[in-house]
N, C-alpha and C positions, 0 to 999 in steps of 0.2 A: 475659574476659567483661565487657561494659559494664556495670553493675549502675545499676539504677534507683534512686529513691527515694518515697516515700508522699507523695501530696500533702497539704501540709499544711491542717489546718482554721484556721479563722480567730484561734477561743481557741487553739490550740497556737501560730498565729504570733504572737499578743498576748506569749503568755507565754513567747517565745522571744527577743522583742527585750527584755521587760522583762528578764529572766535575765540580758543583757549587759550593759544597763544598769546593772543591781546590782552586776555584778562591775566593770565600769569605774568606777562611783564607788567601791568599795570599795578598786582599786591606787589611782586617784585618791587617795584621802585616806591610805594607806598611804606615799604617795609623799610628801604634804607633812607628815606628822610628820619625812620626814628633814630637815625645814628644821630641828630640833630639835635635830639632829646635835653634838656637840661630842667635846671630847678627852679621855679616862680610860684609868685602867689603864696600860698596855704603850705605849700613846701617846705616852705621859709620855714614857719611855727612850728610842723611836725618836725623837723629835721632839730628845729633849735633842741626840741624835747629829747631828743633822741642823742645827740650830742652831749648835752648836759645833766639827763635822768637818768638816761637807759630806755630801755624796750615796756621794762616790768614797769616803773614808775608815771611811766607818759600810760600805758593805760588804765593806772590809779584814776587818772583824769578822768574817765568813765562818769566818776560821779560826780567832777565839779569844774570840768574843765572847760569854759563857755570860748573859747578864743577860737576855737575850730573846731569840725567834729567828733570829740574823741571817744562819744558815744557808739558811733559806725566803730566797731572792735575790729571789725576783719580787715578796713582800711587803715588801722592804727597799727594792727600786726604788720600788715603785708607790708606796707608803707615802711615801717621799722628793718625790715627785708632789706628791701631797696635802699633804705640808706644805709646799711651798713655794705650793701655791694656799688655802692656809688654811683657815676656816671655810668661805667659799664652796664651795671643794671637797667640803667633809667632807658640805654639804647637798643635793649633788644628786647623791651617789653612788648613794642609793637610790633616785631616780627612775631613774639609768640603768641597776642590776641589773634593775626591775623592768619596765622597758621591752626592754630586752635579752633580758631570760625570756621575758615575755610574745612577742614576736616571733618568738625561737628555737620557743621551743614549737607555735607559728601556723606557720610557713616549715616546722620539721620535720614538721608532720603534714599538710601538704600534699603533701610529697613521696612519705611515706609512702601515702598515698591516690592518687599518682599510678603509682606501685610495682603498687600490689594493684589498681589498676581501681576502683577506688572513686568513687562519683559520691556526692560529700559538700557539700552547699550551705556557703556560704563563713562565713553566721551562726553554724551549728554547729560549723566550727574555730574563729572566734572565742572563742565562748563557752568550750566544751573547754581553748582555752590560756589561756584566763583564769581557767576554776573553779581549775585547776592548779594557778595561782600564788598565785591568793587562796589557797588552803588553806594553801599551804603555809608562806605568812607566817601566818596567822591561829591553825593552830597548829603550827608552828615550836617544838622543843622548848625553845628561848630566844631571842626573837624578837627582843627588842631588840639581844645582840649577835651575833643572827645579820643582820641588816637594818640595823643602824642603829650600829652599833660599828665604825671601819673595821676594828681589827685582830679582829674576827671577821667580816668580812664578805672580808676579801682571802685569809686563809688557807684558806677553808672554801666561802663562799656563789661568788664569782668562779670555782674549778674548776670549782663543778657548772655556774655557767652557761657557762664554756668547754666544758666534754664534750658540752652540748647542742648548741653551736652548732657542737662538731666533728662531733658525729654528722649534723647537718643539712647542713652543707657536705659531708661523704663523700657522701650519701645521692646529695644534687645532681649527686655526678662521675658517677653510672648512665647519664646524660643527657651524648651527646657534645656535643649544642646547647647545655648551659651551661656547658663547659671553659671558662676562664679563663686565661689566663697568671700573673695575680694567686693564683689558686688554692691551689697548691702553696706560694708563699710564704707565705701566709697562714694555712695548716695546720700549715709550717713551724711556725712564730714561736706561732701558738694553742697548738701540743704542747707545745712547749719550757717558755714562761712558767707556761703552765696547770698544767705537774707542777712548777714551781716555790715555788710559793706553799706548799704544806704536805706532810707524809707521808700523810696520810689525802686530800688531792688529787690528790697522784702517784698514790697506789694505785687511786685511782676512776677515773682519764683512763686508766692503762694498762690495767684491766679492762676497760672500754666499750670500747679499738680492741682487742683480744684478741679479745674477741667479735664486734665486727664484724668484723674479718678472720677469723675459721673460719667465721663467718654465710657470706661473701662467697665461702672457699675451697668451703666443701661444696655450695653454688648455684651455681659459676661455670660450671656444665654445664647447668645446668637451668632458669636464668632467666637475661634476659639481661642484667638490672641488675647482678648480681654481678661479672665479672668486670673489668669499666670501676672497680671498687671496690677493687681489691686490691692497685696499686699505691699510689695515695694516700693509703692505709691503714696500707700498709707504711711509706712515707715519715713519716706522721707518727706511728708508733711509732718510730722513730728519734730522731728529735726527743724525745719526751717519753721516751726509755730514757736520751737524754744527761742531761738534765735532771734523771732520776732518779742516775745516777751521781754528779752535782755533789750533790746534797742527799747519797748518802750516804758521801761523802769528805771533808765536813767536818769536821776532829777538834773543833769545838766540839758536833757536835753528839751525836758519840758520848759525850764529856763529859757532858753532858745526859742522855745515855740511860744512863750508868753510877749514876746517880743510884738509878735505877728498883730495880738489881740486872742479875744475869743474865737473857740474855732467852731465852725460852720456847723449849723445844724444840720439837721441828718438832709430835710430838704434842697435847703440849700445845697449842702456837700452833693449830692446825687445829683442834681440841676446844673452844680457851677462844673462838674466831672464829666456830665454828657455832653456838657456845652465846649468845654476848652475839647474834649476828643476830637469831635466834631468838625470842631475849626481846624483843630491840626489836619485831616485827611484833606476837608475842604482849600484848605491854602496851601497844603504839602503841593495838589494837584496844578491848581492853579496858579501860582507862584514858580513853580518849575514842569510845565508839562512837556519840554524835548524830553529832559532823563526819563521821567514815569513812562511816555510814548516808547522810549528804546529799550526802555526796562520788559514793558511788555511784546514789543516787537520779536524783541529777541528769542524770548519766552516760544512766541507764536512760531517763530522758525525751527526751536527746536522740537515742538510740536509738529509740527510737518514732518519734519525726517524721522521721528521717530512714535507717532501716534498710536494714542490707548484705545480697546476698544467697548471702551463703556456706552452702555445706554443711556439716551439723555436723561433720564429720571436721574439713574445715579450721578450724573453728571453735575444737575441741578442741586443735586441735594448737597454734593460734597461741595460746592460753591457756596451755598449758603450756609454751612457751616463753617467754612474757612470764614467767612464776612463778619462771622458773629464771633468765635473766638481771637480774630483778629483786632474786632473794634474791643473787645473786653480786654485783651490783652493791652492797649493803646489806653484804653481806659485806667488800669491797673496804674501804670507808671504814672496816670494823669494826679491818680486821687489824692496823693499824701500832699501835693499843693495844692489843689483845692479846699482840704480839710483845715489846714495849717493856715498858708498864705492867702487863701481866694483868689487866688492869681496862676495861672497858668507857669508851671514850671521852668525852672531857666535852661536857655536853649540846648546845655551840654546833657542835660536829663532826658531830652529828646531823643538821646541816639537809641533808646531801646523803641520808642515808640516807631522812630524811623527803621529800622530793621525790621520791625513784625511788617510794617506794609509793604515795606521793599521783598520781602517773601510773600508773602499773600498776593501780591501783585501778578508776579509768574506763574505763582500755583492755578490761579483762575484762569491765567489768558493758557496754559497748555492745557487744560480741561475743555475749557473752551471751543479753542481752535483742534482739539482734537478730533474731536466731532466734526471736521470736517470732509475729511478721508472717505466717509459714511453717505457724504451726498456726489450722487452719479454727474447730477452736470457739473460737478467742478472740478472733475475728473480730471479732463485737458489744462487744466489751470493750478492744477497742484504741485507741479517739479516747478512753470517757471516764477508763480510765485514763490516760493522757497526759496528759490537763487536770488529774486528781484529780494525778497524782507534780510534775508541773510547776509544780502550784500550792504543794504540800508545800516543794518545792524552792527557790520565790522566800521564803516565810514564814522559813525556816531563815536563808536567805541574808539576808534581810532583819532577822532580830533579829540577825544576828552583826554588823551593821553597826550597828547603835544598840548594842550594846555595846562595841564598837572606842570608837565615840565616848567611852566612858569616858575612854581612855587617854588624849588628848589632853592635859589638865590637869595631869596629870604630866609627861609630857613636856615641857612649854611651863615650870612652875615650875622645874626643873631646869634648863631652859637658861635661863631668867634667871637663876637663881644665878649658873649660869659664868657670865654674862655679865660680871653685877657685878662678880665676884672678879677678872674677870678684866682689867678695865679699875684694878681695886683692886692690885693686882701689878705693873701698867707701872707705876702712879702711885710704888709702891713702888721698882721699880727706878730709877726716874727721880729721885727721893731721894736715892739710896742707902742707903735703911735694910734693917736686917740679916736681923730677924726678924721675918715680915709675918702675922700671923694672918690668918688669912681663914676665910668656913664650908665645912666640908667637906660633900658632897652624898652623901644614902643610895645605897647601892646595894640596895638590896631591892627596889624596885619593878621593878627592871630585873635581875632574875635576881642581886645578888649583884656587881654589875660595881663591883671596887675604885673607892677616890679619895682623896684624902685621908686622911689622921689625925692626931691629934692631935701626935705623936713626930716631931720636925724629920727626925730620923733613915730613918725609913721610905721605903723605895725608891721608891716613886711619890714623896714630897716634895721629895726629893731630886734624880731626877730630873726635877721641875716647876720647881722653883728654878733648875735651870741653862740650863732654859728660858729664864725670865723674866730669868735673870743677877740671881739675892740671894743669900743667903747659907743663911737658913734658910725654911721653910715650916710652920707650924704650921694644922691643919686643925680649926676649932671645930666640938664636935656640936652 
């Protein structure tokens, strides 16, 4: 059934292009803190190897190298990338996650409306994949080294945008008109790398194609997008099952997980998984409920200007479907810390889980409130609601963006620090003196993310030094 849409009034179209406007400057300037980008923490180590090995030799370490991950192969690759493109790289990684999101999310909810008959004007996906992303950076349970950290950004933020954009490429195969030959490879190599990069990214890439292949087997009778799906679905759970084997037949990394202790039995595992999901939804909500309230609000608005006209059965049904592969999907990233650590995953692992809800979130409230259009007495209350939630929605949007502007200042002093220090370390190496003081930079403002210290000895110094080729590093507070 071709579904219409409400024509819009004039204030709902004002405050429909403002909306996008606020969210494009808002990745906009999100995007140019990564010019801020530099090297800490884990960087140090990978970089030292990279420096002193090569590419090939640092992921020898595969099978013995306990210092940092170098089991995760695809963040050992990529990561060897970026350091030989240096800083440059490191500052426009985040332009391209967030340009990457932002499109996967635009191209997959097109499809998805092309799926269901859906007559969705094009400013409304816009907007939609942009509230998304903004959220999900804005409140990202640790934003900086979820965005702006490569070695949180390649083991953790990189899966989710590959699961995205494998979900969106499957979606496409429904469609004989846009087979590719390229295709297959390309799903290939996305599965493979994609569950490469971490445990908590393997387990999220193989849940999303699990789900779309039973999605696709239980429909392939009854719609006709499914079954065009189920091959290349298959193919790239292969791809991403190898990938998964390779990460867990590295004996460095079982090493690493002996550390933990014994890992959870099956009950427990399934008990401490549902438990930690759980709390994350529970305390995402509760702990921040303005964002989720505007997240959905906004949602609701563009529900109004442009509503579906589904029956509520279907209505109900596709809500409780989005609730269950959302909480599995949230679950998926939960379980390799549960299994391993018994402890709920560290906060930067979060950002996949904080994205599947920050999407789930809008999906339900425009299903929702679309179904509103449908009831007569709310007839007279439908334009100035819409203006009255719309206008709610730009206000919200719009102070979060003069408080981002906060961050800026931080960001910008911190990277002149390295900067200094860092042209202060060739200089030293170029010497040849031994022992280089230089200042060490907080990591507080930015969740806590190591750097320096004072003790020559200390693993990042150590590993910095052999960077820079001195001997020692000393880190002044």
């Amino acid at each position: 059934m071709k579904l219409s849409s409400l024509r819009v009034n004039q204030p709902g179209r004002v405050i429909l292009w403002t909306l996008v406007i606020f969210l494009v400057v808002g990745l906009a300037y999100f995007a140019f803190l990564g010019t801020y980008n530099r090297s800490y923490a884990d960087d140090w180590c990978y970089n030292a190897d990279y420096a002193q090995l090569g590419l090939r030799e640092t992921l020898a370490g595969y099978s013995f190298n306990t210092t940092y991950s170098a089991s995760r192969f695809s963040s050992t690759i990529f990561g060897g990338i970026f350091f030989y493109l240096g800083i440059p790289g490191l500052q426009v990684i985040t332009l391209f996650v967030l340009l990457a999101l932002t499109w996967g999310f635009h191209r997959g909810l097109e499809n998805l409306a092309k799926i269901a008959n859906l007559s969705i004007q094009k400013p409304n996906i816009l907007a939609f994949a942009a509230l998304v992303v903004f959220f999900s950076i804005y409140i990202a349970p640790l934003r900086y080294q979820s965005f702006y950290w490569l070695n949180g950004i390649l083991p953790y933020t990189i899966p989710l945008l590959i699961g995205i954009w494998l979900a969106t490429l499957l979606v496409e195969q429904t469609s004989t008109n846009s087979r590719s030959p390229y295709v297959l490879p390309l799903l290939g190599a996305l599965s493979f790398f994609g569950s490469g990069f971490s445990e908590a990214g393997a387990a999220f890439q193989l849940s999303l194609l699990f789900i779309i292949l039973i999605l696709a087997t239980f429909y392939r009778r009854k719609s006709k997008w499914a079954a065009p799906m189920i091959f290349p679905v298959l193919w790239s759970l292969a791809w991403a099952i190898a990938a998964v084997l390779i990460l867990l037949l590295s004996p460095a990394a079982w090493e690493r997980a002996s550390r933990y202790g014994e890992l959870a039995g099956f009950v427990e595992f399934v008990g401490l998984t549902l438990r930690y999901s759980w709390d994350f939804v529970r305390f995402s909500i509760l702990d921040l409920p303005l964002p989720h309230l505007a997240l959905a609000a906004t949602a609701a608005f563009l529900a109004l200007i442009n509503p579906h006209e589904f029956g509520k059965r279907k209505v109900w049904s596709a809500i409780s479907l989005i609730v269950l592969i959302a909480f599995l999907l949230i679950a998926s990233s939960y379980a390799p810390s549960a299994l391993i650590e018994k402890n709920p995953p560290h906060p930067r692992t979060r950002v996949i889980a904080r994205t599947t809800m920050l999407l789930s979130i809008p999906l339900i409230t425009w299903l929702g409130v679309g179904l509103l259009h449908r009831v007569k007495t709310l007839k007279y209350w439908l334009k100035p609601s819409t203006i009255l939630i719309g206008a709610i929605s730009l206000i919200y949007i719009g102070r979060a963006l003069l408080l981002m502007a906060e961050i800026q200042p931080i960001y910008s002093s911190r990277a002149d620090i390295w900067d200094q220090r860092h042209v202060e370390l060739l200089e030293a190496a170029k010497n040849g003196k031994s022992l280089v003081e230089v200042q060490a930079i907080d990591g507080a403002p930015i969740g806590g993310l190591r750097d320096f210290r004072e003790a020559p000895g200390h693993w990042i110094n150590v590993c910095a030094a052999n960077v820079y080729g001195v001997e020692e590093i000393s880190g002044l507070p």
